[in-house]
C-alpha positions as CSV (number, residue, x, y, z in Angstrom):
1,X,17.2,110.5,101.3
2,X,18.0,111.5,97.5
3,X,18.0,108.0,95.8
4,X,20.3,108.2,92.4
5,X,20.6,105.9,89.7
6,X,22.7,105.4,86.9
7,X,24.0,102.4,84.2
8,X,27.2,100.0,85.5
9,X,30.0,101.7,84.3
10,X,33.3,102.1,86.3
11,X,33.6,106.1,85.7
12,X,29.5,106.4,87.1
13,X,31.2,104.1,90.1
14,X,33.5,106.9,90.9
15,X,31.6,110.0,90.0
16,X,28.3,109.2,92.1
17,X,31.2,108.3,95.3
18,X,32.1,111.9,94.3
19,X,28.4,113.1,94.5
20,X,27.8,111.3,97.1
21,X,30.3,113.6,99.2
22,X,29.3,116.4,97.6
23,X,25.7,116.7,98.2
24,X,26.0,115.8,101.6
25,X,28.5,119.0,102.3
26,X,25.1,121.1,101.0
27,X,23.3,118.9,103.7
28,X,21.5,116.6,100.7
29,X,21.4,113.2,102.2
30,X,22.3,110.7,98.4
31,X,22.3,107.3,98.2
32,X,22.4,105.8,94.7
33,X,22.4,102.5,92.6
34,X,23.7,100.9,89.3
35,X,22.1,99.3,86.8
36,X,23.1,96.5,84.4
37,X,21.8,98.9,81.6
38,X,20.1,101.9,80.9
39,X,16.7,100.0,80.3
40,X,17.0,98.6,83.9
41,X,17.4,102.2,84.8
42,X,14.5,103.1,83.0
43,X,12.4,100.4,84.8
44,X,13.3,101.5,88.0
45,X,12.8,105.1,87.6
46,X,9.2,104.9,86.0
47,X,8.2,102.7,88.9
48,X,9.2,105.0,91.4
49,X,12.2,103.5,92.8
50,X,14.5,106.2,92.2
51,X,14.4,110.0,92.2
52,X,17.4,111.0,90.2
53,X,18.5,109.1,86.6
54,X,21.5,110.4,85.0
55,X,20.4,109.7,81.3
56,X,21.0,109.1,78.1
57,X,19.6,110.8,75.5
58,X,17.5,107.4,74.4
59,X,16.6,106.8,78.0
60,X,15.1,110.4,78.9
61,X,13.4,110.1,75.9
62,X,12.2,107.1,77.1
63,X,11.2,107.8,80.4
64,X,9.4,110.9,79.4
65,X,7.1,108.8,77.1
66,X,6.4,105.6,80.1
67,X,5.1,108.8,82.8
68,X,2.1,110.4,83.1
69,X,3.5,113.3,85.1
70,X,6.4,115.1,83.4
71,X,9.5,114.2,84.6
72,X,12.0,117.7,85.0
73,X,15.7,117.5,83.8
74,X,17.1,119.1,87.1
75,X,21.1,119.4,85.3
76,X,23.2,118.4,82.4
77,X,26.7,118.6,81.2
78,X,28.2,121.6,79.8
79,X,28.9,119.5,76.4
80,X,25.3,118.0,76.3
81,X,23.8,121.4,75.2
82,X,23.7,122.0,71.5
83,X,24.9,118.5,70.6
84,X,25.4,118.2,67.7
85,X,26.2,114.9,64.4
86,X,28.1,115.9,61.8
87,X,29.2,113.4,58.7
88,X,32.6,113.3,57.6
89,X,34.2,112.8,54.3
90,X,38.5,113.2,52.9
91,X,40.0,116.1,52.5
92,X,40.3,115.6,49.2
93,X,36.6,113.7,48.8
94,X,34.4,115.1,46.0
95,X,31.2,114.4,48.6
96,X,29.7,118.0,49.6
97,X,26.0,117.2,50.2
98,X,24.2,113.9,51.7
99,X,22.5,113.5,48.5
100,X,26.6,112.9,47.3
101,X,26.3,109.4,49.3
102,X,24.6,107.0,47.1
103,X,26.6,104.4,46.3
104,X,29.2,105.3,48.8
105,X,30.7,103.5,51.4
106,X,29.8,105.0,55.2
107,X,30.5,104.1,58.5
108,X,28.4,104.3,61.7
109,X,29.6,104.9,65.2
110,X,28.1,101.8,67.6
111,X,24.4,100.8,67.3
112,X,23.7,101.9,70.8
113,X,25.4,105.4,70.2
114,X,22.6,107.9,69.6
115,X,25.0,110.7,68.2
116,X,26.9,108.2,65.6
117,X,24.4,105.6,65.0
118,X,21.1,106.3,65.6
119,X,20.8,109.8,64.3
120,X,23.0,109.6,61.2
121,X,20.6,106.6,60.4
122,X,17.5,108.4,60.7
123,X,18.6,111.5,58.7
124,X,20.1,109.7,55.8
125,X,16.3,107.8,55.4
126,X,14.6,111.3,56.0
127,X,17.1,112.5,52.7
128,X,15.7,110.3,51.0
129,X,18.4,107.1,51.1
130,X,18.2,103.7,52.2
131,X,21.6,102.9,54.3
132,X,20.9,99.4,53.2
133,X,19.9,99.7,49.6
134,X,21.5,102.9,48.1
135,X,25.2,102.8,49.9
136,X,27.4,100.3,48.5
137,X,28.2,99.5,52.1
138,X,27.3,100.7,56.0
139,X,29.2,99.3,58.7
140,X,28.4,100.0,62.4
141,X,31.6,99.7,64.7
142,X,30.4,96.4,66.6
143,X,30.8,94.8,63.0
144,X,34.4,96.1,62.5
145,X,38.5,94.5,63.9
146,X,39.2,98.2,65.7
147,X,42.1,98.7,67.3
148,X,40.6,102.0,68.7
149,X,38.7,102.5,71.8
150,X,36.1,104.9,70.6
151,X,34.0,104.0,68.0
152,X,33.8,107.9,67.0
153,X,37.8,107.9,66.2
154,X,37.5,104.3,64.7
155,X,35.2,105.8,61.7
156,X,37.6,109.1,61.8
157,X,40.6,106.9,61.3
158,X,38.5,104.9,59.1
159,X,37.3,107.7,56.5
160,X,40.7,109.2,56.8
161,X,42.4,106.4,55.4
162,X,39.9,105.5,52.6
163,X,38.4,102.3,53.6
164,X,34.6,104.4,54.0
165,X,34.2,107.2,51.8
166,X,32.0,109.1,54.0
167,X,30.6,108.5,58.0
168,X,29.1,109.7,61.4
169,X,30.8,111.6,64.3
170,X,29.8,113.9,67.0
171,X,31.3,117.6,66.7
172,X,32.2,117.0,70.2
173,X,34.5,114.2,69.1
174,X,36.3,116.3,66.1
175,X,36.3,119.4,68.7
176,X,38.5,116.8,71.6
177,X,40.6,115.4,68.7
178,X,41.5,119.2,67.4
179,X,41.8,119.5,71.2
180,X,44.5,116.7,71.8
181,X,46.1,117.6,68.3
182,X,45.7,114.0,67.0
183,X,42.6,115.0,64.5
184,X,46.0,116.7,62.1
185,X,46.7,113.7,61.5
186,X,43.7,112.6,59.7
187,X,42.8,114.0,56.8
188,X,39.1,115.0,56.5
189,X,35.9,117.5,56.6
190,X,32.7,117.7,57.6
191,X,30.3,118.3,54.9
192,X,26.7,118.2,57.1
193,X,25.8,119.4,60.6
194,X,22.4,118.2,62.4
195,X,20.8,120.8,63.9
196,X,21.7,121.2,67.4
197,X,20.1,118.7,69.8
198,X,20.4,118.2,73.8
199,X,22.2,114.7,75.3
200,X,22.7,112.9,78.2
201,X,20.7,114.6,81.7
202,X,19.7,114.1,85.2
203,X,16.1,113.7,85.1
204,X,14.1,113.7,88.7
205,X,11.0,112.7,89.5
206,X,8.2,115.1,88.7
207,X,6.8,115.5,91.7
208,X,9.8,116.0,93.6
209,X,9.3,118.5,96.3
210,X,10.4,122.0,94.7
211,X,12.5,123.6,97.4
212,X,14.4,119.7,97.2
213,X,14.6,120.3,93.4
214,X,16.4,123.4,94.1
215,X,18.9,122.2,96.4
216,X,19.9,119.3,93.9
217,X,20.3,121.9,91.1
218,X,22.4,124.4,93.1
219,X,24.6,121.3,94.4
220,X,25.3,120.2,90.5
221,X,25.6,124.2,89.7
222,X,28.2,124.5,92.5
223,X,30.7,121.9,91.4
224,X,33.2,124.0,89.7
225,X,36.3,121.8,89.9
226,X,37.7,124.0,93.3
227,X,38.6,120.5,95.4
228,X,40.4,117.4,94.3
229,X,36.8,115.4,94.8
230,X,35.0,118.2,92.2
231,X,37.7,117.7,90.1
232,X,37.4,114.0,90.1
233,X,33.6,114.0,89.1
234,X,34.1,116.9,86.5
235,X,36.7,114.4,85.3
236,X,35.1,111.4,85.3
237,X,32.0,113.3,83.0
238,X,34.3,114.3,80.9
239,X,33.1,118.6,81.0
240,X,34.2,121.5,82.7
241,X,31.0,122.0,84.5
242,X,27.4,121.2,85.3
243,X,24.6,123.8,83.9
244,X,20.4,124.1,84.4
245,X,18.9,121.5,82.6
246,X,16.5,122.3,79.7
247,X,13.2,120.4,78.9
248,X,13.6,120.8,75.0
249,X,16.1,119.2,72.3
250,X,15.5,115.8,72.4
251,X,13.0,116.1,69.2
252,X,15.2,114.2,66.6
253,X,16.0,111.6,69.1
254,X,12.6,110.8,69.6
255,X,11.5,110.8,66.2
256,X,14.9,108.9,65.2
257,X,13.8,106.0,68.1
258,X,10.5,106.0,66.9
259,X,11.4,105.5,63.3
260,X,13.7,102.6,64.4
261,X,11.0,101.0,66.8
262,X,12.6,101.9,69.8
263,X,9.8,103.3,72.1
């Protein structure tokens, strides 16, 4: 028995039912559990009482720091390769470097988003500003009234109409809003990329047996969206497929989460 874990959310609720049905047609018995939080996750992982994790970038960075035997990222989302931060600005904006930002106004995603928080943070002290001291004003979405649902297209709308010269989004975000058409009706650019960085994973157990390791991969590998059920799980993650994992990419993460006192 393949024992899964993953944080409380309603879409994990549905997508591990979907796993669930899908690994056993590749004759992979799963049973899997939720979490109040990814810490709790963590916990249980670290002590042995789970074999799969699907991670954040935060919590595989965490877990692979707590174990003494490497952990493997067995498969990840097609979007979570090459992630990527980028920090927007109006249209019309004379900002064209970070080093433009002092004394600007900028807004963060959430606190607990790495992409829009956590990162953006980081870099702006490794250029050489203090968030706190040299912007005029930072604001984190938890602090703001939004009418929006995503803290990503609250600082879009946000920067778009003025009220924060400058802020943090994920390309992924800009990519789904070009996507849906509603990012033409925001004025902005992006004026700085981070370099390309991996996100959220399924991590297993390092010492997982190999040919079981295998199996799990080829099941994620296989779910191409053929049946109403892989549909619903490609649906519910929000990508078009499943891919290899990768052991490298998580390198500004863990240096932004150590710089914050996170780990």
């Amino acid at each position: 028995m393949v024992r899964l874990g993953g944080s409380a959310t309603a879409s994990h609720f549905d997508v591990f039912q979907g796993l669930e049905e899908l690994f056993r047609r590749r004759g992979i018995a799963l049973d899997w559990v939720l979490y109040s939080d990814y810490d709790a996750m963590v916990d249980a992982f670290v002590k042995g009482d789970i074999d799969l994790a699907w991670n954040g970038p935060l919590g595989y960075v965490k877990i692979k720091r707590l174990l003494e035997m490497p952990c493997r990222v067995i498969a990840m989302r097609d979007v979570d390769i090459d992630f990527v931060t980028q920090f927007i600005t109006g249209s019309e904006s004379d900002i064209m470097t970070v080093e433009d930002l002092l004394g600007k106004r900028f807004a963060f995603g959430s606190r607990s988003s790495e992409q829009a928080g956590l990162v953006p943070y980081y870099v702006l002290k490794q250029s050489g500003l203090n968030p706190d001291k040299d912007l005029s004003a930072i604001s984190f979405y938890e602090e703001r009234q939004s009418r929006s649902g995503s803290d990503e297209r609250d600082v879009v709308e946000r920067v778009a109409s003025g009220e924060f010269d400058a802020g943090a989004v994920s390309r992924r975000t800009l990519d789904m809003m070009a996507e849906d058409g509603s990012l033409s009706e925001y004025p902005v650019r992006a004026f700085w990329a981070s370099p390309a960085y991996s996100h959220c994973c399924f991590t297993a157990q390092g010492d997982m047996d190999s040919q079981l390791a295998a199996q799990i991969e080829a099941a994620f590998l296989s779910i191409t969206g053929t049946d109403e059920v892989e549909r619903a799980v490609l649906e519910g993650e929000a990508c078009d497929s499943f891919v290899a994992g990768v052991e490298e990419g998580w390198e500004i993460i863990e240096d932004a989460a150590v710089a914050e006192g996170l780990v």
